[in-house]
C-alpha positions in Angstrom: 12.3 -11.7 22.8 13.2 -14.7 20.1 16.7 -15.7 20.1 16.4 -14.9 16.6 15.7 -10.8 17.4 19.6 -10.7 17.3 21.8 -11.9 14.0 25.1 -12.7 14.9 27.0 -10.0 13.4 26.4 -6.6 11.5 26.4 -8.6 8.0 22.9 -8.1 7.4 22.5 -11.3 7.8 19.5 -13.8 7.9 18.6 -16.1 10.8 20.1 -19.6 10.0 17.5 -22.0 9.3 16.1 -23.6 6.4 13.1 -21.9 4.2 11.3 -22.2 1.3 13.7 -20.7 -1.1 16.6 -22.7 0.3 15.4 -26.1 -0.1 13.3 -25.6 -3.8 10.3 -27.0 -1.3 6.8 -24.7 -0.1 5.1 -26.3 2.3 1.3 -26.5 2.7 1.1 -24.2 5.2 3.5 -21.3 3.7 1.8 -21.6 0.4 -2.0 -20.9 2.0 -0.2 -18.0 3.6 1.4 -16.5 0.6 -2.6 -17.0 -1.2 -3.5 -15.5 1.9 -1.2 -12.5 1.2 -2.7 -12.1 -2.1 -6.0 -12.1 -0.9 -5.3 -8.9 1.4 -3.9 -7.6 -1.5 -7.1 -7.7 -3.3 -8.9 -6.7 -0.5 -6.5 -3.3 -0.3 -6.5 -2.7 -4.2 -10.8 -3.0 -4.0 -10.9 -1.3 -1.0 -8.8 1.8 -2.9 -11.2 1.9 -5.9 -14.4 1.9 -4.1 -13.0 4.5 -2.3 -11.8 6.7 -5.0 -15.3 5.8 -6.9 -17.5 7.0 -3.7 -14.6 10.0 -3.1 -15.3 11.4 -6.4 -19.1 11.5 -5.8 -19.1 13.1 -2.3 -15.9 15.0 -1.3 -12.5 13.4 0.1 -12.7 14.9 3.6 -15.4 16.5 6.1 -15.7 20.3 6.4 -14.0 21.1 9.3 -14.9 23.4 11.7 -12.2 25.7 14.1 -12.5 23.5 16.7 -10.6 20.7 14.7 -14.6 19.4 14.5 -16.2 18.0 11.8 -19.4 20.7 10.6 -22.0 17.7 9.5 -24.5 20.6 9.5 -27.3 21.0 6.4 -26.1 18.1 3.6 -23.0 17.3 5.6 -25.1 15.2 8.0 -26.3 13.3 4.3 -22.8 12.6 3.5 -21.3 11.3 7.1 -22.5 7.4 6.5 -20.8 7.7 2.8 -18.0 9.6 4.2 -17.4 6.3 7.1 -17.8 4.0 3.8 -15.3 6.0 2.1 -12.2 4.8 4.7 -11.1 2.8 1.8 -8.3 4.7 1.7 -6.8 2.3 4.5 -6.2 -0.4 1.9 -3.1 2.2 1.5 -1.5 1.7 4.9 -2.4 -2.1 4.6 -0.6 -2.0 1.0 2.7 -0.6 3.0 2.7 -3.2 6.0 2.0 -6.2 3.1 5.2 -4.7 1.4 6.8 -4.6 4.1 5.7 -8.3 5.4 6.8 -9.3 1.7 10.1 -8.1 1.6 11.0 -8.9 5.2 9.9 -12.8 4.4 11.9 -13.1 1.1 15.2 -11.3 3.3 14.5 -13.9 5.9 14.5 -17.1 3.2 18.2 -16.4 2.1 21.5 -16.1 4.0 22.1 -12.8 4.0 21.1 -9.7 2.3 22.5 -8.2 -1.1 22.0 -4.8 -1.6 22.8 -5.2 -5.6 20.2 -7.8 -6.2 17.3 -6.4 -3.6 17.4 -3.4 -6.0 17.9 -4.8 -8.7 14.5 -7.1 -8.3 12.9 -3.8 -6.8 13.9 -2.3 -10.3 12.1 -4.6 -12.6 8.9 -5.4 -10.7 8.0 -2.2 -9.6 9.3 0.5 -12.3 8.7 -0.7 -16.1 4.6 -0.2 -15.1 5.3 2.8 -12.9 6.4 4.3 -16.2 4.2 3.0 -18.3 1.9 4.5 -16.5 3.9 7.8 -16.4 4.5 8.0 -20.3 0.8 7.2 -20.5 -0.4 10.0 -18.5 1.5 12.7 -19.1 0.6 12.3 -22.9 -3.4 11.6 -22.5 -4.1 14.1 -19.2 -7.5 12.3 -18.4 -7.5 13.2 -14.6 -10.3 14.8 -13.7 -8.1 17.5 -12.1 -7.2 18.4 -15.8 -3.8 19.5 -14.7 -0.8 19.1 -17.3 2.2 18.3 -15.7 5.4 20.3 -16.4 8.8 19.3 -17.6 10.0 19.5 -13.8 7.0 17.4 -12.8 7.8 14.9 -15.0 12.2 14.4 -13.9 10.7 14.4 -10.6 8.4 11.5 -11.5 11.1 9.4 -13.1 13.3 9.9 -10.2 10.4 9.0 -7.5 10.8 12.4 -5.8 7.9 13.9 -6.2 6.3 13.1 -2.9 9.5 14.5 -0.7 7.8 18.0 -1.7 5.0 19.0 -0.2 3.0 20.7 -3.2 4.1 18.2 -5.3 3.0 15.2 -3.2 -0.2 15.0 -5.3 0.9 14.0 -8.9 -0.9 15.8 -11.5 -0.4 12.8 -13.5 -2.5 10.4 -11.3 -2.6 10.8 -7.6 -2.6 7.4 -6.8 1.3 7.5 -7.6 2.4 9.2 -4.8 2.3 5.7 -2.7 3.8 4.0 -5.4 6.8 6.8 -4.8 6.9 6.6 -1.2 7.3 2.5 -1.8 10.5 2.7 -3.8 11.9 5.3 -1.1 10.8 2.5 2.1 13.0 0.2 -0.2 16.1 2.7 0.1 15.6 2.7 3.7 15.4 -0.8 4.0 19.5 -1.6 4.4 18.7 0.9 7.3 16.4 -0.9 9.1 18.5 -4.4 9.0 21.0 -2.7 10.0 19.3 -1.4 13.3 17.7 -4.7 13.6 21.3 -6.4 13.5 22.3 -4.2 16.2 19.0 -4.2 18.1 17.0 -7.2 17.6 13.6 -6.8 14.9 11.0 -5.5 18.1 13.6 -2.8 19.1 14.3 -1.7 15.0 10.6 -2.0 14.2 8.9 -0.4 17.5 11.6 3.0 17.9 10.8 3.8 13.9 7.7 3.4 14.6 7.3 6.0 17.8 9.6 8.2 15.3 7.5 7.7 12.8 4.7 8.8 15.1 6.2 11.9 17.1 7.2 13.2 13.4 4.0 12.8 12.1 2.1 15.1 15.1 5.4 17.5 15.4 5.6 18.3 11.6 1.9 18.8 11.3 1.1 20.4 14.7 3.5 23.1 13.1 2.6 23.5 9.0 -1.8 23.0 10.2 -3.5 19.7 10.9 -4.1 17.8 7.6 -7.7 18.0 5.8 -7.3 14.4 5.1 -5.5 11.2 6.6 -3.8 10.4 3.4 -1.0 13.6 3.7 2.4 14.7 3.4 3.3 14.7 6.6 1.4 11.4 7.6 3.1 9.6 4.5 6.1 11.0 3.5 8.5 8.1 3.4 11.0 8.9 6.8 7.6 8.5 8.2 5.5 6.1 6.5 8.5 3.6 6.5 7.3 3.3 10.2 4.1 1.8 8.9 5.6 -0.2 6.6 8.0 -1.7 9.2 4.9 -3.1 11.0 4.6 -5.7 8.2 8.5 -7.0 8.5 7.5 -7.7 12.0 5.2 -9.6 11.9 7.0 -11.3 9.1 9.7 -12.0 11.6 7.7 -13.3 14.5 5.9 -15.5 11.8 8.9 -17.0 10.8 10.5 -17.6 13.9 6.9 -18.6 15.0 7.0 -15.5 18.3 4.2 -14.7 20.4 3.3 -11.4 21.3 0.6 -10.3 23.7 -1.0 -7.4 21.1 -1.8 -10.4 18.5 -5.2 -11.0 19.3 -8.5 -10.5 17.9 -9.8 -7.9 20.5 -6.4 -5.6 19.6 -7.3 -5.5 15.8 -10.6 -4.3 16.8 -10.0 -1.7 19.3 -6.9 -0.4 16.5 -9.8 -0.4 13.7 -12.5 1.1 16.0 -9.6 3.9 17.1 -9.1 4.2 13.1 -12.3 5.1 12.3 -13.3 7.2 15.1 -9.4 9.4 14.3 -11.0 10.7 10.9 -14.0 13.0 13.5 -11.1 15.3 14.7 -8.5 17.0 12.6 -5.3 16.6 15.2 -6.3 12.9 15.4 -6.9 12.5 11.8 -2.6 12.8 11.4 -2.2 9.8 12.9 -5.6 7.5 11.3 -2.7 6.4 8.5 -1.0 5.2 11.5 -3.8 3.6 13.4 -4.8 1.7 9.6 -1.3 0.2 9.2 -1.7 -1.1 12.8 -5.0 -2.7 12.0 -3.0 -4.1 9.1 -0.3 -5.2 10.6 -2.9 -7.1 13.2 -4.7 -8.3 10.5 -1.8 -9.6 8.3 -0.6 -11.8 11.5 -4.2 -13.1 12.2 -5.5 -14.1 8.7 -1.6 -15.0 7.4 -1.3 -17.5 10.1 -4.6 -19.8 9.8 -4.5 -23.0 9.9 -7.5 -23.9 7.4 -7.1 -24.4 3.4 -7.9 -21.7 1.9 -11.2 -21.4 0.2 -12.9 -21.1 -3.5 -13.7 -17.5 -2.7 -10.1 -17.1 -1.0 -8.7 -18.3 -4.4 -10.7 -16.0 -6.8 -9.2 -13.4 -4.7 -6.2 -14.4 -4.6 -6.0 -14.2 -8.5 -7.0 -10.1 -8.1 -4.2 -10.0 -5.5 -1.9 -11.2 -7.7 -2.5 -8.4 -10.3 -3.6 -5.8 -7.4 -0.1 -3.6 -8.2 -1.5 -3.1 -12.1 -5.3 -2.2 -10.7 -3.9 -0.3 -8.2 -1.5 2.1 -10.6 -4.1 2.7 -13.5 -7.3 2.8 -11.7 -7.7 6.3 -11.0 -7.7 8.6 -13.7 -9.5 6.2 -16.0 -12.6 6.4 -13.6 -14.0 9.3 -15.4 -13.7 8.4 -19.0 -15.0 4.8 -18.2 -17.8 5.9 -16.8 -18.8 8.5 -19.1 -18.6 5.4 -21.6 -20.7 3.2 -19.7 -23.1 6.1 -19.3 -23.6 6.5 -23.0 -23.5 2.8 -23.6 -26.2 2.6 -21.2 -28.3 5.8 -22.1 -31.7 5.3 -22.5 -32.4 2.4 -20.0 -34.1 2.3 -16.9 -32.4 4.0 -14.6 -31.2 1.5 -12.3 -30.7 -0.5 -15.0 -28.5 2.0 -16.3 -26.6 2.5 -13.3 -25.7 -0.8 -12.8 -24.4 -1.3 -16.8 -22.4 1.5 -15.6 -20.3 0.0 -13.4 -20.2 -2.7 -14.5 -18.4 -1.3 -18.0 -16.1 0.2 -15.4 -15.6 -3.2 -14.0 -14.5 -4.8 -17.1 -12.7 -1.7 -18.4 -10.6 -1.9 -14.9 -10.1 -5.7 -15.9 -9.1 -5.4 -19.3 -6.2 -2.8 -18.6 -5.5 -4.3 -15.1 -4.7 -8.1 -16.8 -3.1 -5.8 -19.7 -0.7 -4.8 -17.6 -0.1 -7.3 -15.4 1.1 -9.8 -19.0 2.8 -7.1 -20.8 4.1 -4.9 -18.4 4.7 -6.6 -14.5 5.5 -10.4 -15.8 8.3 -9.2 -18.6 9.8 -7.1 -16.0 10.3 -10.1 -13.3 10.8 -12.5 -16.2 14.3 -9.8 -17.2 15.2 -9.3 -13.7 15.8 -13.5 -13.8 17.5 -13.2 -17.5 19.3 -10.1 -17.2 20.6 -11.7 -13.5 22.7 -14.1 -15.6 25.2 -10.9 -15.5 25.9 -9.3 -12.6 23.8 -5.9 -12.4 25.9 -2.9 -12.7 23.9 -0.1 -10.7 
């Protein structure tokens, strides 16, 4: 265990050495790990719409059989390859252990932790496009679910509780919110977590959440029926999921303080990915494939994070998606549908691959127009008033 596991008192405080934010100065190395970052970002928010395009088509989850078995029987066995190609949902869990590596690295730069301005940051990069997107939605219901959400569903939204109920863990806004919930929750239980990691060293604080996190996860569902898919209420409900997103302030710990630790290895990340896709074939299993993807991640984040070559042309044009991966990620979903439908007529009457492929690729730009939309109007004026409006201490 790094001499840094321990701080020296139960201040919340941050190991004493100089960073990045202290001295004004990035080095080489940190900055090809934070476009690094980014690029997993992309990777996640790419990941999540191919999924939810291919999911649409074909059916989130396998019919299961009593057994806890998948039934692959008549077209079933024609959707299985799609349905292995559809595990895009893991850019989800690799979303949570990126925010928590995030986080965890900008705690680590500064001296010690203030609850008034961590929230207050939180606030203004996260929520302005949250609602947005909220506002948008519940005026213009374009999901495909057709649901209209109620005057409760909506107080429940603005308050990010939504997802601590079971039947209203699906929005009927836009489904893809309920992570974007569960995110601001992880952040309430953050002061939590470095406070157990003051007391117990970041290994101890990360590792028991995490076998909580676990136990929970098989307990709570063992008892209300094994989940039809791995993206559930039980698997990601935020006392749980914040044991996911815990891995990533690990390994942003043991990147920083530069520890070694016998499960960061190549062969690990893929025996925890193989694991991961082979936990979807079995319905008790399937709680815990959210689990087995944020380990993956974790892995991952640690092994691509910490290389030692410049990063690349291709690195870089991901990179920029990364950065604007939050505004992809928040709108994507319910506007599948109506872009499609556009690019179908726009394309009508050529051949049909042809067709097909102007398709997407009006989806494509459609996705880029309101992603990049977003991201200028919405994301940068919210981090450019946290700065302004920090001029004053925040009253919260």
């Amino acid at each position: 265990m790094s001499q840094l596991d321990h701080t020296t008192s139960g201040n919340l405080e941050a190991p004493e050495r100089i960073s990045p934010a202290r001295t004004n100065v990035i080095p080489p190395a940190q900055s090809g790990r934070f476009a690094r970052i980014d690029v997993l970002r992309a990777l996640a928010a790419l990941s999540v719409v191919i999924y939810h395009t291919i999911g649409a088509k074909i059916g989130w989850h396998f019919p299961w059989r009593d057994n806890g078995l998948p039934d692959l029987s008549s077209s079933g066995w024609n959707a299985a390859p799609l349905a292995f190609l559809s595990l895009g949902w893991a850019g989800v869990p690799l979303f949570f252990a990126l925010s928590g590596f995030c986080i965890h690295s900008a705690f680590l730069r500064q001296s010690h932790f203030d609850a008034r301005v961590f929230f207050w940051r939180r606030f203004w990069r996260i929520y302005p496009p949250f609602l947005a997107a909220i506002a948008v939605f519940s005026f213009w219901p374009i999901h495909h679910l057709g649901t209209d959400a109620t005057l409760a569903d909506l107080l429940h939204h603005l308050c990010t509780t939504f997802t601590l109920v079971p039947d209203k863990f699906w929005s009927p806004l836009n489904p893809s919110l309920w992570s974007v919930a569960a995110e601001f929750q992880c952040y309430l239980l953050y002061p939590v977590f470095l406070w157990l990691r003051s007391r117990h060293g970041i290994a101890a604080a990360t590792l028991g959440w995490f076998a909580f996190s676990a136990f929970g996860k098989l307990l709570f569902s063992a008892l209300a029926g094994w989940p039809d898919h791995a993206i559930n209420f039980w698997s990601c409900v935020s006392i749980f999921s914040f044991g996911d997103w815990a891995l990533g302030a690990l390994v942003a710990e043991d990147l920083f303080t530069k520890q070694k630790r016998a499960f960061y290895s190549n062969g690990a990340f893929v025996a925890v990915l193989a694991a991961c896709a082979l936990s979807v074939l079995w319905r008790p299993t399937l709680t815990l494939s959210f689990t087995f993807a944020a380990i993956a991640g974790m892995l991952l984040i640690k092994l691509y994070a910490d290389r030692a070559a410049p990063v690349n042309r291709i690195e870089r044009m991901l990179a920029r998606v990364g950065l604007v991966s939050y505004s992809l990620y928040l709108w994507h979903q319910p506007l599948l549908g109506p872009l499609e439908r556009l690019g179908r007529e726009l394309c009508a009457g050529l051949p049909l691959n042809l067709a097909r492929l102007g398709t997407y690729l009006v989806i494509a730009a459609g996705l880029a127009i309101i992603t990049a939309s977003s991201y200028y109007l919405l994301e940068r004026p919210g981090i450019y008033l946290a700065s302004r409006l920090r001029a004053k201490p925040p009253r919260l």
